[in-house]
N, C-alpha and C positions, 0 to 999 in steps of 0.2 A: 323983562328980558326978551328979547325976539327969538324966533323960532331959529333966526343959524345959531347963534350965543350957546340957544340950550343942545343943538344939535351939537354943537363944538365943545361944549362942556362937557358930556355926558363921554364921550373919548374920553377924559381925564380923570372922569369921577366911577359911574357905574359900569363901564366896560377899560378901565384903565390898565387891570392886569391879565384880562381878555384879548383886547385888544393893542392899544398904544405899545403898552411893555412888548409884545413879541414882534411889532415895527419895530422898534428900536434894537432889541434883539438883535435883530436881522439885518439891518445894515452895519451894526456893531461886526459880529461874529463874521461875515463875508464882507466887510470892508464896501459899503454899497458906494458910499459919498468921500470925497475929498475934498479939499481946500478949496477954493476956484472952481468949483462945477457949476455948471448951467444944466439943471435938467428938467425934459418937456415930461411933465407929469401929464400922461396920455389917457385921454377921459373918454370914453364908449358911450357912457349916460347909464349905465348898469351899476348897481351897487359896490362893487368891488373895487372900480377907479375913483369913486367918487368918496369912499371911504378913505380910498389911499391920499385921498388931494386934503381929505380934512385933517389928516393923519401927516402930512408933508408940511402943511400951516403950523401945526403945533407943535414942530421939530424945529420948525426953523426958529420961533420963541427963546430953543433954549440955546441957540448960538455957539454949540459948541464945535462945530462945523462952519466955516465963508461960505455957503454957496447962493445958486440963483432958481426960482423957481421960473419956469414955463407951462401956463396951462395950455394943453393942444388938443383939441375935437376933431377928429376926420369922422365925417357923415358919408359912408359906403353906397349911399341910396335908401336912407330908412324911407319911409313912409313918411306918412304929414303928422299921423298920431304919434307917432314914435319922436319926430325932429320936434314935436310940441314940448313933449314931453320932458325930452332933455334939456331944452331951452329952459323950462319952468324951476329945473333942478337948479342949473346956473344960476337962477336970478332966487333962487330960495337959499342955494350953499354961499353966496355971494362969491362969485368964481367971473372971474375975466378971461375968459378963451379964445385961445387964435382957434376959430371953426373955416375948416378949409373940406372942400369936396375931393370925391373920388367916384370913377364908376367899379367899382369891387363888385357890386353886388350886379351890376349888370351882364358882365363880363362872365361872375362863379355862376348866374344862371344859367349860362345859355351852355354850359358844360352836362355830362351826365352825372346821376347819381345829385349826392350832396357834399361837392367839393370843400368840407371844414377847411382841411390842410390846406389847400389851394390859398384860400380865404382868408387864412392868419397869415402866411408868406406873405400875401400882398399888400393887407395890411402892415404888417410890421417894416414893410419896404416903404410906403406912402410915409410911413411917421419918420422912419430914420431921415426920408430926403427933405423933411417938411422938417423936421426938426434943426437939423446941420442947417437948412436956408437961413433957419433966425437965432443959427450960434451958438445951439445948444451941443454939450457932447456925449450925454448921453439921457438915454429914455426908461421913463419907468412904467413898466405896465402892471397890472392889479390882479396876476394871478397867486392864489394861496395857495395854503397846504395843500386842501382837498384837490385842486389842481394838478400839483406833485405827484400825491401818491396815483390817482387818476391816471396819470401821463405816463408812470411806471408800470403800473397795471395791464394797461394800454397797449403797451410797448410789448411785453410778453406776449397777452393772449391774440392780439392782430400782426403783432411783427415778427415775432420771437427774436426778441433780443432784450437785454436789458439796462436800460438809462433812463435819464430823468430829466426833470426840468429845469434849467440849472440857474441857481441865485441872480449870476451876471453874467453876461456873454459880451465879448468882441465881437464885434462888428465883420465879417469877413466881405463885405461889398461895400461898404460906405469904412473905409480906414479914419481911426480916431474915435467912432463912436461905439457906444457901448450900450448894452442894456440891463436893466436893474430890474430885482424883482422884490421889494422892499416888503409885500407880505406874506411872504415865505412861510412865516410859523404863524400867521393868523388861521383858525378852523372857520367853516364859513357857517357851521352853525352859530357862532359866533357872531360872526355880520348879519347873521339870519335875524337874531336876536337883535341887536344894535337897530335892523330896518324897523321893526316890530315896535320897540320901545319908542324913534320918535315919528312914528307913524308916516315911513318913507314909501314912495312908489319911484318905482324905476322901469325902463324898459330890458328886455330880456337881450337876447342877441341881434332883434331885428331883423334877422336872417329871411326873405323872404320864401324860402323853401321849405321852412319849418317853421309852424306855429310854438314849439318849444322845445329848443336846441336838448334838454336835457331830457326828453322822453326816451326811456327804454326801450321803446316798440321800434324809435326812427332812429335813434344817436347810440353810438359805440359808449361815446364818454356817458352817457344817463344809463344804460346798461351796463356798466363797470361800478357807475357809482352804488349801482342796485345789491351789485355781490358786495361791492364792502360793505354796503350797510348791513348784508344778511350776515356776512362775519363779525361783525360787531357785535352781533347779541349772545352769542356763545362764547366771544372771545373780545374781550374791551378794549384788549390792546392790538389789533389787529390794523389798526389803520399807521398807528405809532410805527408798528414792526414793519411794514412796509418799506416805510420814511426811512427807519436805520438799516432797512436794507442797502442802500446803494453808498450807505455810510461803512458799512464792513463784507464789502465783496472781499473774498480768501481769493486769491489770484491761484492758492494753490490746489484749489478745488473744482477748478471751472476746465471745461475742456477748450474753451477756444475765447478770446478778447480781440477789440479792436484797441489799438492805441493809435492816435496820430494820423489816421490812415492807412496804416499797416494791423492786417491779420497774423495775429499768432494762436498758435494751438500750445498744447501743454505738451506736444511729443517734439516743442523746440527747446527744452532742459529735461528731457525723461532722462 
């Protein structure tokens, strides 16, 4: 058996209700895929997308969905180790990718600080226009739970406000297209594990301002991931409770919401 066979396998077998079961989950319960979709399964070269593409292959087997797949690669400006590296994944996961360029990484350098946000806006702008050019209507990127609750977390202690990352989004600048977030209930200890078992190497963000986008000392998100972990050992279900946070917000608890655009406070039904 070759090494994708067993890479491919092992989704079905020893990470099957880890893994595969809460993909499926998740486009079940938020309705990800439809009949007639075309979508660009959008691949970084990091563990997350590329799990999602093995994970997109072996849905489409079971047919209970028409749709079409697209593998899409935008290279920001990695480096020569890093564009190896991904390359070698391609030709190991056996994946046919439209790899198309961008200067992202040129551009969020020459800004201050370490523009993340900046940097995901622009990306998720390059794939939607790259995507719609060859037809597809919507994209699927490879963030998980830990992402979720991360991005909630997130939202509170740097923004103070409270949302999250949401399953599927409409497109508000490219109309028609959409975006999917197909592993929504995968944990990425989970993928952690999955890399581990069939002895994967992947590159990180690439990011050239950070040798690891998730260290505590430089990144918000690797300092957030830091305090969940430290609630987790007290409290098991502390990552869970986050998640069903934005599942059962009391509207009649809160002193102010945004809905639509519009700010309301609770002294507009006292």
């Amino acid at each position: 058996m070759s090494k994708y066979l067993q890479i491919q396998k092992s989704i079905i077998t020893t990470y099957r209700s880890s893994i595969f079961k809460p993909f499926v989950a998740a486009i079940n319960e938020y309705e990800l895929i439809e009949d007639g979709d075309k979508i660009a399964v959008c691949l970084s070269g990091g563990k997350d997308s590329m799990l999602m593409a093995m994970c997109f292959e072996e849905l489409k087997k079971h047919r209970k969905k028409h749709f079409d797949l697209l593998f899409l690669s935008m290279d920001p400006g990695y480096n020569q180790a890093n564009r190896e590296q991904v390359r070698r994944n391609f030709d190991l996961f056996e994946i046919d990718a439209v790899v198309f360029n961008s200067d992202i990484f040129k551009v969020t350098t020459s800004v201050d600080g370490a523009p993340c946000y900046l940097c995901a806006r622009m990306r998720r702008g390059h794939l939607y226009s790259k995507a719609r050019e060859l037809g597809c209507n919507k994209i699927a990127l490879g963030h998980h739970f830990d992402d979720c609750i991360e991005t909630i977390l997130m939202g509170i202690l740097y923004n103070g406000r409270v949302q999250t990352m949401m399953p599927k989004l409409k497109s508000k600048n490219f109309e028609g297209m959409q975006l999917i977030r197909p592993m929504y209930h995968i944990q990425e200890k989970d993928i952690l594990n999955w890399v581990k078992y069939n002895d994967l190497n992947f590159i990180k963000c690439g990011c050239p301002l950070s040798e690891d986008c998730e260290d505590p000392k430089t990144s918000k998100r690797g300092e957030v991931k830091k305090i969940i972990a430290s609630l987790q050992i007290n409290n098991p279900t502390a990552a869970q409770n986050i998640f069903k946070s934005v599942y059962n917000i009391n509207l009649d608890a809160v002193i102010g919401y945004n809905n639509l655009g519009k700010q309301f406070t609770f002294l507009d039904n006292y």
